[in-house]
C-alpha positions in Angstrom: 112.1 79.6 223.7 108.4 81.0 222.9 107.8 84.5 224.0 104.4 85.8 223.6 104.6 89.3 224.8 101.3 91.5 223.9 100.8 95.5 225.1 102.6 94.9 228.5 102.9 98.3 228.9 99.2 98.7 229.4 98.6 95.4 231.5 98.9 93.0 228.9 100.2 89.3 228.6 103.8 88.4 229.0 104.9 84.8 228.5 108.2 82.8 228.1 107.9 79.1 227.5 111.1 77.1 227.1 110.9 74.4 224.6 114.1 71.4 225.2 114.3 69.1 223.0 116.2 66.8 225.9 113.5 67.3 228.2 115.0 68.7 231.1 113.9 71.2 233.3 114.6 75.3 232.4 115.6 77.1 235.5 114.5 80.8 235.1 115.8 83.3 238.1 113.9 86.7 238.5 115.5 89.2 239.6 113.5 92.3 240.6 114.8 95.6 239.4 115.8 99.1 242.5 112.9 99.8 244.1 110.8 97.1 243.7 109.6 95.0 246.2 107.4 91.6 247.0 104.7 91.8 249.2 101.8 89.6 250.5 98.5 90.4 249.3 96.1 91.3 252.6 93.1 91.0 250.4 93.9 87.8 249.4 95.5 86.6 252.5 91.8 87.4 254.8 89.9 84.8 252.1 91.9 82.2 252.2 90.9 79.0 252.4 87.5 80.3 250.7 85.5 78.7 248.5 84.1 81.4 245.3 82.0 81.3 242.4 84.0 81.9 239.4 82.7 81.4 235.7 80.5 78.8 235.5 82.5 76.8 238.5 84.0 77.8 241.7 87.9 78.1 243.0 89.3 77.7 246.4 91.1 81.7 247.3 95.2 81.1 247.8 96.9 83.1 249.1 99.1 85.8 246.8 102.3 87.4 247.0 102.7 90.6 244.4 104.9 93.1 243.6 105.0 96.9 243.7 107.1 99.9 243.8 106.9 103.1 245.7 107.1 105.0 242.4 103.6 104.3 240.5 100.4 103.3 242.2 99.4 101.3 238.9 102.5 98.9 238.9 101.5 96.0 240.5 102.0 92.4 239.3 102.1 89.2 240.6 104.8 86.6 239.8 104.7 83.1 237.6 104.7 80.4 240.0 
């Protein structure tokens, strides 16, 4: 297993990246902690569908499911997937 984990307290990078050496698939179950909750991303949600400039290309908006709590306003994160 590779874990890259870098200031995550302050919005950095977390990562996990199983490494088999059969092959098979790594099933990995999150389980969201009391008082947190999914929710789907309005802003997101009204572009769907369009097309952006981003960098030197463009990307096509999806739409985006995030999480949240009711306890801090800056804890908002969306899931792997």
């Amino acid at each position: 297993m590779k874990i890259q984990a870098k200031d995550c307290a302050n919005g950095g990078v977390f990562q996990m990246e199983p490494v088999r050496a059969d092959g098979a698939a790594t099933v990995f179950t999150h389980v969201l902690g009391d008082g947190v909750f999914y929710f789907d991303n309005p802003n997101f949600r009204a572009r769907e569908g369009d097309v952006v400039p981003f960098k030197d290309t463009t990307v096509t908006v999806a739409a985006r499911i995030n999480f949240a709590n009711d306890s801090s306003g800056a804890f908002v994160g969306t899931p792997p997937g």
